[in-house]
C-alpha positions as CSV (number, residue, x, y, z in Angstrom):
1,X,-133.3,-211.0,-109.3
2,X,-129.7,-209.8,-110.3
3,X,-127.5,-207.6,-109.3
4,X,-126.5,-204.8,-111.3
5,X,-124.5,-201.5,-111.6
6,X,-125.7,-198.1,-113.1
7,X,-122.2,-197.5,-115.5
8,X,-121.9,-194.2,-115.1
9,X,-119.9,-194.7,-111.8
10,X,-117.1,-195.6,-114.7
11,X,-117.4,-192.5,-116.7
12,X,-113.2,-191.9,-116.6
13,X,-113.1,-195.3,-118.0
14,X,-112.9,-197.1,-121.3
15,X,-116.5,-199.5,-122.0
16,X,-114.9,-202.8,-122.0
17,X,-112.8,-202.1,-119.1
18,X,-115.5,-200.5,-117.3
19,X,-117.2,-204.0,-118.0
20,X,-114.2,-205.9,-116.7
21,X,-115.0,-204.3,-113.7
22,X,-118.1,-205.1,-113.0
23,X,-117.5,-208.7,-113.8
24,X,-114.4,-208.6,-111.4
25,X,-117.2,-207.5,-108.9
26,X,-119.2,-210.4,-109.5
27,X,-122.3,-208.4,-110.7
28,X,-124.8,-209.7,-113.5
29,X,-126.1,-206.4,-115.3
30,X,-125.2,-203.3,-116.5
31,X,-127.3,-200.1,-116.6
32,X,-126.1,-197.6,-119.0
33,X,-126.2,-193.8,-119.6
34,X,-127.1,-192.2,-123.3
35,X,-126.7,-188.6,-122.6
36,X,-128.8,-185.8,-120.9
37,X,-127.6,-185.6,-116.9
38,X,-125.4,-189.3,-117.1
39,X,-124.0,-188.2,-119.7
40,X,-123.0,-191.1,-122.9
41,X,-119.2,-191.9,-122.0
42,X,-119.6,-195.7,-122.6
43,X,-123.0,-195.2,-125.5
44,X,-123.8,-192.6,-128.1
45,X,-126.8,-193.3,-129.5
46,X,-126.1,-191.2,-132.6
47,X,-123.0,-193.7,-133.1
48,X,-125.0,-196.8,-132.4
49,X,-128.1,-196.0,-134.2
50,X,-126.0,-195.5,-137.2
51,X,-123.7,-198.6,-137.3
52,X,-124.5,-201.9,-137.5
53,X,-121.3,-202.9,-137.1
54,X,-120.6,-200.8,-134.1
55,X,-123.6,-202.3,-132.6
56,X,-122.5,-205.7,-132.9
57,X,-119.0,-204.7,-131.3
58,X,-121.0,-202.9,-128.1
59,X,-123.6,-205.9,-127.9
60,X,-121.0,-208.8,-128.2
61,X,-118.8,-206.3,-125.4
62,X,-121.7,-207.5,-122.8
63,X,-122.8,-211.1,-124.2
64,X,-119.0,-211.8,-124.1
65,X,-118.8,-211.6,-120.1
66,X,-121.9,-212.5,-119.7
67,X,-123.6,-209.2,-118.8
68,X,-127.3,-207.9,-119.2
69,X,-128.3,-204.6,-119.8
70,X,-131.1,-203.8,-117.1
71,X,-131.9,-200.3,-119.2
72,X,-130.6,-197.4,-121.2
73,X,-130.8,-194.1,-119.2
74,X,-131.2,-190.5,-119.9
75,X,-132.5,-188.9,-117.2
76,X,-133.1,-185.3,-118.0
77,X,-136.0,-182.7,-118.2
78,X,-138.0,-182.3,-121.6
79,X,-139.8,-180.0,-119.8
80,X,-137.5,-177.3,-119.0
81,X,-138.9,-174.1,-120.1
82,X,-135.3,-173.8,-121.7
83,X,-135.9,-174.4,-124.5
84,X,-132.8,-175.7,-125.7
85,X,-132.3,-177.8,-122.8
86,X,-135.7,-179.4,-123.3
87,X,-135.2,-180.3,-127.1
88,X,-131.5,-181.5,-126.6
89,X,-132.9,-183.9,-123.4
90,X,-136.1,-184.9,-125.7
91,X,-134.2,-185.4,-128.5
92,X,-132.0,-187.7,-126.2
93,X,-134.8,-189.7,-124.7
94,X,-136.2,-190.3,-128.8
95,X,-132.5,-192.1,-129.6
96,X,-132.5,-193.7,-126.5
97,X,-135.7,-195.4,-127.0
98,X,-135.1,-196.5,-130.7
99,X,-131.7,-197.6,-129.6
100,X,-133.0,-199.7,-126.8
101,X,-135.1,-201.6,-130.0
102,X,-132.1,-202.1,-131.8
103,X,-130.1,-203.4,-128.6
104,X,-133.2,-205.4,-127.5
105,X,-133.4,-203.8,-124.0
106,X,-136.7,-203.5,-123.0
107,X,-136.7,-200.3,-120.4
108,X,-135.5,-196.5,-120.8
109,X,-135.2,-194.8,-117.4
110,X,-136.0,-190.8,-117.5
111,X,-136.8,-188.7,-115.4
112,X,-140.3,-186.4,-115.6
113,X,-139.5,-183.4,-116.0
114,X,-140.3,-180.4,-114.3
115,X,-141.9,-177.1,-116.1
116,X,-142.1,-173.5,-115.5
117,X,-145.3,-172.7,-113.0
118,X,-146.4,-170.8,-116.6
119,X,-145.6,-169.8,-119.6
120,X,-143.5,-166.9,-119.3
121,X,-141.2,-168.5,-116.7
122,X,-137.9,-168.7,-117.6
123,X,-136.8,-171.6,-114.7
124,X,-138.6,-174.9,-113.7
125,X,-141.1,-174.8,-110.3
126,X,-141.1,-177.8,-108.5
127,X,-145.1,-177.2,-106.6
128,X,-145.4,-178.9,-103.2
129,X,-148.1,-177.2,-101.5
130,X,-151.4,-175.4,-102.5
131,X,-150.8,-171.8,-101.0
132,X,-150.5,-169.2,-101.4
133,X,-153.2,-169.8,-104.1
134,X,-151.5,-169.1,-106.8
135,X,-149.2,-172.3,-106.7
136,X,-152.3,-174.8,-107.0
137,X,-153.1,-172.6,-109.9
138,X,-149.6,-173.4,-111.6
139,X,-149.6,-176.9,-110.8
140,X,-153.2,-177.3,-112.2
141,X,-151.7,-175.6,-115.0
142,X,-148.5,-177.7,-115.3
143,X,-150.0,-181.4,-115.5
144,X,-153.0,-179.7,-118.0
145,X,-150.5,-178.2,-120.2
146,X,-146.9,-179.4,-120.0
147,X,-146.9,-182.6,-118.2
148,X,-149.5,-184.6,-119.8
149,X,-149.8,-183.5,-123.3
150,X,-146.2,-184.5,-123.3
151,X,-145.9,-188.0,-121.8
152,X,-149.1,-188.8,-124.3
153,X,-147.1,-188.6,-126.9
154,X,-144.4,-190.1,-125.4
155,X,-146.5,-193.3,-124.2
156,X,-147.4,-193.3,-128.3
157,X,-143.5,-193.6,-129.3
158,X,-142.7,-195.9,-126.1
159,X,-145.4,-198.1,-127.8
160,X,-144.6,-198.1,-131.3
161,X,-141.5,-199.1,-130.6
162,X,-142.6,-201.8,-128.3
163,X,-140.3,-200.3,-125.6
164,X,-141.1,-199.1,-122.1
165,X,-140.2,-196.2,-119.5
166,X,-139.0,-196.4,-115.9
167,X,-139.6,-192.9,-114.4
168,X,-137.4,-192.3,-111.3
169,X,-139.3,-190.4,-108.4
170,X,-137.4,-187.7,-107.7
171,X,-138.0,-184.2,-105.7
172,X,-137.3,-181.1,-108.3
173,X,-139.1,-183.3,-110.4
174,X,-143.1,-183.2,-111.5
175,X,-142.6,-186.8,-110.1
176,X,-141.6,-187.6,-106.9
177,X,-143.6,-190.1,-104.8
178,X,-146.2,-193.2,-105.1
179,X,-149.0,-191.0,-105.8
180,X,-147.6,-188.5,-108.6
181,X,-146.5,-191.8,-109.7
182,X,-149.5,-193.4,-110.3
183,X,-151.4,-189.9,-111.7
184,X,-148.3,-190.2,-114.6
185,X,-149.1,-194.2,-115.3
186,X,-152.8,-193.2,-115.7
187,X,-151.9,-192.3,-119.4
188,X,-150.5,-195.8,-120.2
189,X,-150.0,-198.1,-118.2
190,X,-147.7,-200.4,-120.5
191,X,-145.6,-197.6,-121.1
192,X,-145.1,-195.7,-118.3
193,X,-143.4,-197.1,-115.0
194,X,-141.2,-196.8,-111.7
195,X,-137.7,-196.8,-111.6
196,X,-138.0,-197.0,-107.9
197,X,-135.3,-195.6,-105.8
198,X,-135.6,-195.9,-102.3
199,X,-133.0,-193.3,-101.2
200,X,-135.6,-190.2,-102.7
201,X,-138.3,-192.1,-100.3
202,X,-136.3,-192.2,-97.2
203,X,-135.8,-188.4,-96.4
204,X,-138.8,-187.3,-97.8
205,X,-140.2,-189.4,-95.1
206,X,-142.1,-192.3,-97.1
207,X,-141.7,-196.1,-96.3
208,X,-140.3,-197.7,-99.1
209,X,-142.5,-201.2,-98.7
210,X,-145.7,-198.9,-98.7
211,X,-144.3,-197.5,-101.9
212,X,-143.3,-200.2,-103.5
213,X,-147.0,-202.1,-102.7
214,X,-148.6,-198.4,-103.9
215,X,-147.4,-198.9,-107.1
216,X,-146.8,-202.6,-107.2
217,X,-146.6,-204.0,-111.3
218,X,-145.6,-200.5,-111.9
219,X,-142.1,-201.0,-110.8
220,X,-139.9,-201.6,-114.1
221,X,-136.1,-200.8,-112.6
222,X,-134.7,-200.8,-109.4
223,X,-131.9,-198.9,-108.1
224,X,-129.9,-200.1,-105.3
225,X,-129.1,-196.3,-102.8
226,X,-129.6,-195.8,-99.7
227,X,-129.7,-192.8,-97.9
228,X,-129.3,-191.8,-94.3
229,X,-131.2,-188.7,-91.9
230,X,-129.5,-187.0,-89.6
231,X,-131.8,-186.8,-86.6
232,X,-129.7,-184.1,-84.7
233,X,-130.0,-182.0,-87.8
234,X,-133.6,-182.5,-88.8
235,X,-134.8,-182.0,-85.4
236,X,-133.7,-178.7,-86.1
237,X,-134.5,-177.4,-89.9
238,X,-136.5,-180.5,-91.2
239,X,-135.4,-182.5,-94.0
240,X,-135.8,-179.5,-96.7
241,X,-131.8,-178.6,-97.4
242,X,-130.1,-176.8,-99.5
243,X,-126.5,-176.9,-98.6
244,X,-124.2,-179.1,-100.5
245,X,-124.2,-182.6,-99.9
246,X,-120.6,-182.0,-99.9
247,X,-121.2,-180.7,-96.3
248,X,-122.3,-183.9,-94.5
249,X,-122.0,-182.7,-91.1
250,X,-124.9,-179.9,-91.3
251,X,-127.0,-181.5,-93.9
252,X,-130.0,-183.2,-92.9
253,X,-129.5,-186.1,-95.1
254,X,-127.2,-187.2,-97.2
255,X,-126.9,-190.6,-99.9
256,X,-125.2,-193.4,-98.1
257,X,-124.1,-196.9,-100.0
258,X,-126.5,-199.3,-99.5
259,X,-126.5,-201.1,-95.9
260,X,-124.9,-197.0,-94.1
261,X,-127.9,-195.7,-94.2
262,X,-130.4,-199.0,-93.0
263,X,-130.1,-202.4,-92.2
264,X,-130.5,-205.6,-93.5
265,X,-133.9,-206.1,-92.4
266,X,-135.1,-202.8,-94.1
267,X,-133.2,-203.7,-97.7
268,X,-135.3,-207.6,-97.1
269,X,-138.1,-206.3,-96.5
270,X,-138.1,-203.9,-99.9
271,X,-136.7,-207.1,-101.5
272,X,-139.4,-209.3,-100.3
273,X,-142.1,-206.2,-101.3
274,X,-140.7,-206.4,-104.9
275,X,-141.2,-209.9,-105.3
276,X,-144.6,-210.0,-103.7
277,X,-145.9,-207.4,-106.5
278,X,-144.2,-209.5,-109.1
279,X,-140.5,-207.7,-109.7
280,X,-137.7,-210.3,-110.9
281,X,-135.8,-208.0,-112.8
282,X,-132.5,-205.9,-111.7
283,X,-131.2,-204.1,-108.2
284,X,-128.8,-202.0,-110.2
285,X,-126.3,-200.0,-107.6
286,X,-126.0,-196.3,-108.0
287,X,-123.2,-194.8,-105.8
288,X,-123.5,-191.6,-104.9
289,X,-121.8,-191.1,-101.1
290,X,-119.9,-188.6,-100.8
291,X,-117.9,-190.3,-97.6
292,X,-116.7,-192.9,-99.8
293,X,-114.7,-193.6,-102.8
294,X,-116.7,-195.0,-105.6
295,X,-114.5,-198.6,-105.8
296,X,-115.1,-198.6,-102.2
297,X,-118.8,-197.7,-102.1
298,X,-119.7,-200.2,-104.9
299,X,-117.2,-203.2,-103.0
300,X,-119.4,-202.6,-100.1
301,X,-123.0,-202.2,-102.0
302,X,-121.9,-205.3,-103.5
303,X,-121.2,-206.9,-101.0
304,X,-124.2,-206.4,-98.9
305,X,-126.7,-207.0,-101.5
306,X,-125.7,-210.4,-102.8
307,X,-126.6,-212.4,-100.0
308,X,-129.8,-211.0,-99.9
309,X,-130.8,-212.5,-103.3
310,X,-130.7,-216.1,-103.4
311,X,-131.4,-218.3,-106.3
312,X,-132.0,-222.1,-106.0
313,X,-130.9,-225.1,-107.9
314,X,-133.3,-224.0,-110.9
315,X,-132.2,-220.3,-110.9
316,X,-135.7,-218.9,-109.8
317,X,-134.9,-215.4,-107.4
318,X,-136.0,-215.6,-104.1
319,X,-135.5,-213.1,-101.1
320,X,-133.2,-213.7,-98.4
């Protein structure tokens, strides 16, 4: 496995130095944002897909310093009932994916949208329970008429462009565990994947090694988050919050870097579950810890992770 770093962390920052960065930091791989919520600071796909010679320049950037790229990302939601959110997010996830032929990257993470509950709504509804009756009406309706008619033909461009997409489970989303997981990868398997981020898992209460084993050769990206519960709080209101994560001490979670929210042992153990359903691609860091600077948060994610992958003398991956 390698270590990487999801890019976006260097938004206020020109490409190449961003780069220099990252190779200061030791890391191997780069993921990299193409618009939609990232945002496309360091890659425009309309720029790219365009210019050859722009292309070379961004590709010989990486290959340079020895860097990978682990995906492009453009998580967003083409299925906003907004109408012109939903076309300008689709529209990015299209370039994204015919860029990521050009560029040779094999894996577009996205996220899967979430729809109205019908069609008159003006707002997503992210459904989690059945009742009142009416919600396991709009959620039946959702996958029959928004969800899966569009990932269909999704899965069909993914395909005939010999790429591949790494949904991250995320609550608000139409995807958020193992098993909404797996009901999306039913339409193509090839296609369709996990970008499998363990800090979503942690305060919704799932164990990330079950996950990980639930889905198994699903997983096509890794982030590297963490996440840590307050018990006090919880105890209290549960885990469901809507405050700010800005206001740490009454949340009932809050994203941690990797190693402040659990140990060593936990992050082996998800390592050693990856490997055991056949992942040897990238851990790519995403800082989002609001109790620490980003240099510092990524120093310390850094840090923490690299002993934990191991290569020997031949350069095979193996878990600490």
């Amino acid at each position: 496995m390698k270590l990487g770093v999801f890019a976006v962390l260097f938004s206020d920052q020109p490409f190449e130095r961003a780069l220099d960065r990252l190779v200061e930091l030791g890391v191997e791989a780069v993921e990299i944002g193409t618009g939609a919520y990232p945002g496309s600071a360091h890659c425009q796909p309309d720029v790219l897909l365009e210019s050859d010679s722009k292309r070379k320049t961004f590709i010989n950037a990486l290959k340079s310093r020895k860097l990978v790229i682990s995906a492009l990302s453009c998580h967003g939601n083409p299925l906003h009932p907004d109408q012109k959110i939903a076309a300008d997010h689709h529209d990015t996830f299209v370039k994204t994916i015919k860029l990521a032929r050009l560029l040779d990257v094999e894996t577009v993470v996205n996220f899967s949208g979430c729809p109205p509950g019908d069609s008159t709504a003006s707002q997503p509804n992210w459904i989690v329970t059945p009742w009142p009756p009416e919600f396991a009406k709009m959620l039946k309706w959702q996958w029959k008429e928004r969800i899966t008619p569009y990932w269909n033909t999704a899965a069909k461009l993914l395909r005939a462009n010999g790429r591949r997409v790494a949904i991250e489970m995320h609550p608000n989303f139409s995807v958020y565990n193992p098993e909404t997981m797996n009901r999306l990868r039913e339409i193509n398997r090839k296609a369709i994947g996990c970008n499998f981020d363990p800090s979503h898992m942690f305060w919704q209460g799932i164990d990330p090694v079950s996950a990980i084993r639930a889905i198994g050769d699903g997983i096509f990206h890794m982030h590297g988050k963490d996440c840590a519960i307050d018990r006090a709080n919880t105890a209290v209101n549960g885990v469901l919050d809507g405050k700010p994560y800005t206001d740490e001490v009454h949340r009932a979670w809050i994203f941690r870097t990797v190693g402040y929210g659990h140990d060593a042992i936990v992050w082996k153990d998800m390592i050693s579950a990856l490997r055991m359903v056949g992942y040897d691609h990238v851990i790519s860091i995403e800082h989002e810890d609001s109790l620490m600077s980003s240099a510092e948060g990524l120093r310390k994610a850094v840090t923490f992770l690299k002993p934990l992958l191991i290569k020997d003398a031949a350069g095979a991956a193996y878990w600490a």
